[in-house]
N, C-alpha and C positions, 0 to 999 in steps of 0.2 A: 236296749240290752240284747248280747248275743243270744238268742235258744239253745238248749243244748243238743238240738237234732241240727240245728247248722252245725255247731263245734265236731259233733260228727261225722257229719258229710266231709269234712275241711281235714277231718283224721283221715278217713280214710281214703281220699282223692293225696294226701302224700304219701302214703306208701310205696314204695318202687316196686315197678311189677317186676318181679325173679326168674328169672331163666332159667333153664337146666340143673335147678335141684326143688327139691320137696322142701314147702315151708309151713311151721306150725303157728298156726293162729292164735293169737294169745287175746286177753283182752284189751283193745283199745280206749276204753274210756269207765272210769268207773267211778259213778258216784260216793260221796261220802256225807251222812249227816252231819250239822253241825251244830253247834246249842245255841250259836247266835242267830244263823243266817238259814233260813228254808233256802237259799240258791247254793243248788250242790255243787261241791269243787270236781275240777275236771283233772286229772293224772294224766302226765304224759305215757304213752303206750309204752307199753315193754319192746323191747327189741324182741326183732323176728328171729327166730330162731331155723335154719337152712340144713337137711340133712345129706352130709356129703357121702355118698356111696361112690361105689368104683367107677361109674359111668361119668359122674362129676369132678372124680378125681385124674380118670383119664384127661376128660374137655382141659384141665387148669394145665396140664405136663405138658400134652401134646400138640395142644389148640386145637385146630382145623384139620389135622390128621390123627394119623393112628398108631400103637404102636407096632402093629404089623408092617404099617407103610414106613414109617422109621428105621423096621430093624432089616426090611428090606434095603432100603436107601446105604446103609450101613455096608451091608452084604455086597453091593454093587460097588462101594467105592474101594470094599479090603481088594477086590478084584480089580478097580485099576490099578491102587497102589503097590500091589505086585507086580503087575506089568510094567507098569515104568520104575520100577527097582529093576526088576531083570532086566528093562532096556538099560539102563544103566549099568548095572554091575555085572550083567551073564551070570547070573544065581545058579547054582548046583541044585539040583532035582530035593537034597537032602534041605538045602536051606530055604530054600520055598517053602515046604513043607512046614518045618520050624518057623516062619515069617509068617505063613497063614496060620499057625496056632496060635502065636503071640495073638494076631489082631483078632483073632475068634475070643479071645479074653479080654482084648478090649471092649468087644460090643458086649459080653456078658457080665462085665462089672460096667458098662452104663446101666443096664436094664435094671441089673443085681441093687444099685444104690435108688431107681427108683421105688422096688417092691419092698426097700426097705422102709420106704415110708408109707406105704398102705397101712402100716400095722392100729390105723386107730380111725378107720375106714366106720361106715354106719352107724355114725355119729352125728348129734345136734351141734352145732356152734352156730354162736352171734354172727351178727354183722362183722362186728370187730374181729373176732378171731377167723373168719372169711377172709379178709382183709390180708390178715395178718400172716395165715397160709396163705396167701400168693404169693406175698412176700418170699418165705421162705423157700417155697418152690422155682423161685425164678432162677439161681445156681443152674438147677435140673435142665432148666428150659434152652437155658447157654448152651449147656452141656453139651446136649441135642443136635442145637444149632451148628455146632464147629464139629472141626474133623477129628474124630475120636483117635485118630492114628498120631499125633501129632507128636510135639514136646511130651516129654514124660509120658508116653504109652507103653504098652508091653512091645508093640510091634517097633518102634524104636530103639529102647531098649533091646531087646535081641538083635536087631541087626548092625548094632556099633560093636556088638560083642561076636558078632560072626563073620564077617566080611573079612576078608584076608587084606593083607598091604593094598593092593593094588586092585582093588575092588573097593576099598577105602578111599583112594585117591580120584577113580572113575566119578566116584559117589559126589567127593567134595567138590570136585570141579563142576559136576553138572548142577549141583544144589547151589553154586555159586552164583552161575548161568542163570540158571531160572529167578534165583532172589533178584540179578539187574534185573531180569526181563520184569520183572511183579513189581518193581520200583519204577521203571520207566515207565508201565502203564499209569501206576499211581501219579508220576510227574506229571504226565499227558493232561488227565483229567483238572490236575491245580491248575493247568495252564489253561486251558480250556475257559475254567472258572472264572479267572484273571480274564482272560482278552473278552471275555463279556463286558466286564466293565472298563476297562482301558484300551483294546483296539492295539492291541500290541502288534507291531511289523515282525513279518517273519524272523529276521533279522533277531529280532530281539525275543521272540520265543524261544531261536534258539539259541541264546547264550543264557535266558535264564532255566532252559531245562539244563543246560551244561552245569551253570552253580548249584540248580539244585540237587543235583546229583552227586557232587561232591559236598556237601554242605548240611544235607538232610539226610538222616533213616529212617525209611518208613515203616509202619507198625507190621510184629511179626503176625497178627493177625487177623486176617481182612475184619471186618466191621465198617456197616454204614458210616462210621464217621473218621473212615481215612483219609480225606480232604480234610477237614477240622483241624487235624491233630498235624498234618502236613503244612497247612497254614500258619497253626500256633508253631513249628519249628522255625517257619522264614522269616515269623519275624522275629524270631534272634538272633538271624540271619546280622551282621554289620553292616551298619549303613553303606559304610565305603564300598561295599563288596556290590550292593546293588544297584547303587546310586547310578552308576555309571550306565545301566541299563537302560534306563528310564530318560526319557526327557522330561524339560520343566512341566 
């Protein structure tokens, strides 16, 4: 028969030891009389309970950085992306100016929708509701991750509404330019991929970077798994179309 100072040991050797927050010890084992039996029954432990403060709540948003290093990172990019608008368009002194405000509102409505979630900060939660906030903070963490200037930002927005005809045209040609250049790299890499496993001849790299060029769009926004999603396009790619490439 088990002891119940083993059953103990055995409780408390699974616990997982907890990182980066404060946890309240609850009791793990508690006996109960019983009218039949002197061997006392064993309850499983309460859930640990984790108190998330700002410091913990930082670690989940930001990871391994900070939001100072972030808002910095931000700051340095609204600054190339004015540079290479004005290398493109020859921006007037007046629309610069208007183009750095927009994007100073884009970095202050990311921060803005994080602090909106602190509001229930130095608080107990389970395991499960741990869990369950990461969850919900992973949007955040995206958010982060990508170029805040992008599709739908302020700094967007303003500048399809300011640019004159032909500062418009400047713009779309060279956004044109650059989307082949960010697909051909993308192409480079599937082919890459491919001639690891088939040893494809020159010859035949370059007529399937040629189809795939015509044939596939590549995703508008980088992410680790832009080979995946370039793959799954080739192969709806038509047989006929690629057949001819390939030998038996």
């Amino acid at each position: 028969m088990i002891k119940l100072s083993t059953l103990l040991c055995r409780r408390s050797l699974a616990v997982p030891l907890v990182l980066l927050f404060a946890s309240t010890p609850g009791p793990a084992v508690r006996a109960q009389a019983n009218d039949d039996d002197d061997e006392p029954a064993v309850v499983a432990p309460a859930q640990p309970l984790y108190l998330v403060n700002e410091a913990l709540f930082n670690r989940m948003v930001y990871g391994n950085t900070s939001a100072a290093t972030t808002r910095d990172r931000f700051e340095q990019l609204l600054t190339l992306k004015l540079k290479e608008l004005d290398r493109r368009c020859r921006l007037t002194e007046a629309q610069r100016q208007r183009l750095e405000l927009a994007g100073r509102g884009d970095i202050k409505r990311a921060f803005d929708r994080i602090e909106d979630r602190k509001v229930n900060l130095n608080r107990q939660v389970t395991q499960e509701e741990y869990v369950k906030m990461m969850q919900e903070l992973r949007p955040l963490q995206l958010t982060l991750s990508r170029d805040p200037f992008g599709d739908g930002s302020l700094l967007t927005k303003a500048l399809k509404a300011i640019l004159d005809d032909g500062q418009a045209a400047r713009y779309d040609d060279a956004e044109r330019d650059s989307n082949r250049q960010r697909d051909r790299a993308r192409i480079a890499r599937v082919i890459v991929l491919l001639d690891t496993v088939l040893a494809l001849s020159a010859g035949q790299r370059q007529r399937l970077s040629s189809l795939l060029e015509e044939e596939i769009r590549s995703p508008r926004i980088l992410s680790p798994y832009d080979s995946q999603v370039m793959l799954y396009q080739m192969a709806r790619i038509p047989e006929a179309k690629l057949r001819p490439i390939f030998d038996d």
